[in-house]
C-alpha positions as CSV (number, residue, x, y, z in Angstrom):
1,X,-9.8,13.0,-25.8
2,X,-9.7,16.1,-23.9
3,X,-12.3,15.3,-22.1
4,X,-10.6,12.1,-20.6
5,X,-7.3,13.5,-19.2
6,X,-8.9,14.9,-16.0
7,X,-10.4,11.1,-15.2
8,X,-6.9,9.3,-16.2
9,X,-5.5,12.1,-13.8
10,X,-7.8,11.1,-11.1
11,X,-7.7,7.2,-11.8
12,X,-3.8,7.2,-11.9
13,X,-3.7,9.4,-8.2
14,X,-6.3,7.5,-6.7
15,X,-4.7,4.4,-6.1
16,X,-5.8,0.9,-4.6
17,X,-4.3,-1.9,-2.2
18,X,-4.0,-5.2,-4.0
19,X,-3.1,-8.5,-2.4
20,X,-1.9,-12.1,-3.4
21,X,-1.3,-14.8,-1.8
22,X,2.2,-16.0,-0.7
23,X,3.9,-18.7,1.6
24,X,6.6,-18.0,4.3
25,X,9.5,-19.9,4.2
26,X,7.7,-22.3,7.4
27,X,5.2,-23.5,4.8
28,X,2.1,-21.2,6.4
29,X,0.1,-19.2,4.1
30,X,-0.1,-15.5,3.9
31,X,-1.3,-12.5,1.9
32,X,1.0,-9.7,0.8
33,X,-0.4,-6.4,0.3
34,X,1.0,-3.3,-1.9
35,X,-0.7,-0.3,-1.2
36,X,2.0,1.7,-2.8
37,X,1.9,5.0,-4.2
38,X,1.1,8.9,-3.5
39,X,-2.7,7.9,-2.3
40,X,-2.2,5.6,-0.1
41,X,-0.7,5.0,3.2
42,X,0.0,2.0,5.9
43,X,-3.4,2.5,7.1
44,X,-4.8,1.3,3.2
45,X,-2.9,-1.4,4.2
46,X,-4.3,-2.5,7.3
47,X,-8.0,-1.9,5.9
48,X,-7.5,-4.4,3.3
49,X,-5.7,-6.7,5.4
50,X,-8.6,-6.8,7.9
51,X,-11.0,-6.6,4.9
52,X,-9.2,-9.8,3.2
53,X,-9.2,-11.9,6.6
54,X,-13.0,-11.3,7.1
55,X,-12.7,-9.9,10.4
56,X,-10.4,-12.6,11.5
57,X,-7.9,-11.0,12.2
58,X,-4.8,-10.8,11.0
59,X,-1.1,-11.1,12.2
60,X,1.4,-8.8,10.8
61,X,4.5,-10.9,9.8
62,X,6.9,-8.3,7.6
63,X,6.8,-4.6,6.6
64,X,8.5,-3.1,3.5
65,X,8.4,0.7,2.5
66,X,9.6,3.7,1.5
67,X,11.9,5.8,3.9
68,X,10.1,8.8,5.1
69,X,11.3,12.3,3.1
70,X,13.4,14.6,5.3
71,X,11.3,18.0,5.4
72,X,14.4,19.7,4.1
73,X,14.3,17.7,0.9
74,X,10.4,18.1,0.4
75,X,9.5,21.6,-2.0
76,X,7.2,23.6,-0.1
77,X,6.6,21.1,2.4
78,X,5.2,18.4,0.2
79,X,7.0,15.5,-0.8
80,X,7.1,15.9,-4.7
81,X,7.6,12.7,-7.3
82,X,9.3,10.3,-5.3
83,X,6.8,7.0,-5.2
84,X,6.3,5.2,-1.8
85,X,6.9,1.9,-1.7
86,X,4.6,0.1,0.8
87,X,3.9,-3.7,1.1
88,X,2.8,-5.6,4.2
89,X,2.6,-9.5,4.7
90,X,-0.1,-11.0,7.2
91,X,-1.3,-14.1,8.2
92,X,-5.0,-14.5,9.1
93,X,-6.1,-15.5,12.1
């Protein structure tokens, strides 16, 4: 079991973007995309949006995140156990 704690470690960090579809509220189809967490960032984001449109491009319709931590409220000037929230919604081209 031992053995296994450092790859959970490593698994849990590490992180992926995931995306499903949704509709807007015009009727037009689009994907939303979480690439929350510690690993990730808005970038993750926009690689598997381009990745999920097939290099269609994508339009970026709505962003959702995380406020940014104030350096005065980071220890040691890392941002310690708060999650980030990130979810972005496109529409392919």
């Amino acid at each position: 079991m031992n053995k296994f704690l450092p790859l959970l470690a490593v698994l849990a960090l590490s992180g992926c973007a995931t995306s499903e579809t949704t509709y807007l509220n015009n009727g037009e189809q689009g994907l939303s995309i979480d690439c929350s967490g510690e690993a990730n960032s808005w970038a993750t984001c926009y690689e598997k949006a381009d990745a999920s449109c097939a290099g269609t491009g994508y339009r970026i319709v709505g962003t959702d995140g995380s406020p940014s931590t104030k350096e005065s409220d980071k220890t040691l000037g890392v941002d310690v156990g708060n999650f980030k929230n990130r979810t972005v919604v496109v529409v392919c081209k």
